[in-house]
C-alpha positions in Angstrom: -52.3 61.2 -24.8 -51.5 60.9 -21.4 -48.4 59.5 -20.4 -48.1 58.4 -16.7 -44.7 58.6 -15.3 -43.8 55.8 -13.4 -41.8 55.1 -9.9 -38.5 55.5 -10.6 -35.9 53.2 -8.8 -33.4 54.7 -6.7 -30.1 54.2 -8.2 -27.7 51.9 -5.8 -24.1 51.8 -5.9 -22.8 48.3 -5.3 -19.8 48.5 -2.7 -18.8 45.0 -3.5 -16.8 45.3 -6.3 -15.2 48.9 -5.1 -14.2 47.2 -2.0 -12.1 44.3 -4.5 -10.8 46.4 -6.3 -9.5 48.5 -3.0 -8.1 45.5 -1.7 -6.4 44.3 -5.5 -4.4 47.6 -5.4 -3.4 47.0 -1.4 -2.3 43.9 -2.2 -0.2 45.3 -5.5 1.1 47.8 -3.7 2.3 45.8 -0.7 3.8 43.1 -3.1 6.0 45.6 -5.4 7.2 47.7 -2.7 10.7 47.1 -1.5 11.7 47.6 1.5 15.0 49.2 2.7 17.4 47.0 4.5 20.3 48.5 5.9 23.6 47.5 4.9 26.1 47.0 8.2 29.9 48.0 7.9 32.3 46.2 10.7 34.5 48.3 12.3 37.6 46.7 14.5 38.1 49.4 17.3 42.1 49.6 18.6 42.2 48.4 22.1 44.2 49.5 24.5 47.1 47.0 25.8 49.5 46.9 28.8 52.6 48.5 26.8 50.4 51.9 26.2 53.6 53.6 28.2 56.1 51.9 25.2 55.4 53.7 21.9 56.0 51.2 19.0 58.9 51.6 16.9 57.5 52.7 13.6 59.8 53.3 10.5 59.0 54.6 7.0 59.8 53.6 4.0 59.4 55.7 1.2 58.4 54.3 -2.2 59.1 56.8 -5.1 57.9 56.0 -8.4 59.7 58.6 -11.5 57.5 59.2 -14.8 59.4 56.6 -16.4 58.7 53.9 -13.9 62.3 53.6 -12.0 62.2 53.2 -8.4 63.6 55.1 -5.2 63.6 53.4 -2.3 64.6 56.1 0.5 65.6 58.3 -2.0 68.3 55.8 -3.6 67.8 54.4 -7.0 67.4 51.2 -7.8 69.6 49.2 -10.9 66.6 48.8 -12.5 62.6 48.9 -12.5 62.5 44.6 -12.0 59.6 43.6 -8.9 62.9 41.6 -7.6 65.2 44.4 -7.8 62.7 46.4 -6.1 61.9 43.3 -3.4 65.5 42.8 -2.6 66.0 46.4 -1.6 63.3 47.1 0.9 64.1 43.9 2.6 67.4 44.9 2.5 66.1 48.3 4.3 63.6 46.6 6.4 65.4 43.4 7.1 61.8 41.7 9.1 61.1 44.4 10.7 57.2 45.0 11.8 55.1 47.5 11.9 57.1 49.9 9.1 55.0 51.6 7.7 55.6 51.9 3.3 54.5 55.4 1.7 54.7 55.3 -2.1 54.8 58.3 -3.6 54.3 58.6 -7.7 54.6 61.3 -10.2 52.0 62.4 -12.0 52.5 60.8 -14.9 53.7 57.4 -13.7 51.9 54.6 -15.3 49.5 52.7 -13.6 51.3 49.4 -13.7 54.3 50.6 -12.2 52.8 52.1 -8.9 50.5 48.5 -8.8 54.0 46.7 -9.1 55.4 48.5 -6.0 52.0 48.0 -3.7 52.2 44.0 -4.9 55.7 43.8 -4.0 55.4 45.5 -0.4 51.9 43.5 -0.2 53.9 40.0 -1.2 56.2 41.1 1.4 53.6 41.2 4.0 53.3 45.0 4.8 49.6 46.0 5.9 50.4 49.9 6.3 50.6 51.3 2.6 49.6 55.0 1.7 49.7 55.9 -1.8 50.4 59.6 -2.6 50.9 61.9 -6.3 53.5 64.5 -7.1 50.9 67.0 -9.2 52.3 68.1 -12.0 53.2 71.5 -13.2 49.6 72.4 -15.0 47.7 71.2 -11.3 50.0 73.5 -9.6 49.1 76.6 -10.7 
C-alpha cells in the first residue's frame, strides 16, 4: 500500500487577534495607572518694610507647667491651676501688648491637658508666637 503524502498547508499566524489583545492590555494599563500630582505648600515670605532700622520690641513670656499641673508665669506661681487664674495673669504681665512672644515650658511628666489648657488660653488671648518646650526627666538625662 502506497500512501501518497499530500501538500501540506503552511501554517499562518493570524495577527488580528494578537494585535486586540495588545491594544486590551494598553488600554488596561493606561486606565489603572495613577498618575502623580504634586501636592503645593504656600509659603508667606517676610517682606521688608520701612522701619527695618527700628527693631520691634519683642518680650517673653514664659509658661511653666509643674508635674502636677500648677502654673508659673515668669517664674511666679499662680493661686491655682484655673484657665482664668492663668488668663488674668499673663494679661496682667502682658497688659495688650503685641508681638510677645509666649514659651511654655512643661515637665516631663505634665499631663497632656494641662499644657493644652495653657496654649488655649494664650491662643484665646490672641497670641500667634507660641513655642512649646519639655524639661526631660531624670531617666532621658543620662
Amino acid at each position: 500500500m502506497k500512501l501518497r503524502q499530500g501538500t501540506r498547508a503552511e501554517p499562518e499566524i493570524n495577527l488580528t487577534s494578537l494585535i486586540d489583545v495588545v491594544l486590551l492590555l494598553l488600554v488596561f494599563f493606561m486606565v489603572t495607572t495613577s498618575f502623580v500630582r504634586e501636592s503645593e505648600l504656600t509659603i508667606r515670605l517676610p517682606e521688608v518694610s520701612d522701619s527695618a532700622g527700628q527693631p520691634m520690641e519683642t518680650t517673653e513670656l514664659d509658661v511653666t507647667v509643674t508635674s502636677k499641673g500648677a502654673y508659673f508665669v515668669n517664674g511666679r506661681a499662680l493661686v491655682d491651676s484655673r484657665p482664668s487664674t492663668l488668663r488674668a495673669a499673663i494679661m496682667k504681665l502682658t497688659s495688650g501688648q503685641e508681638g510677645v512672644r509666649v514659651s511654655i515650658t512643661a515637665d516631663a511628666e505634665a499631663s497632656h491637658q494641662s499644657v493644652v489648657t495653657a496654649m488655649d488660653v494664650a491662643g484665646k488671648l490672641g497670641f500667634k508666637d507660641i513655642s512649646i518646650a519639655t524639661i526631660a526627666s531624670q531617666g532621658d538625662r543620662e
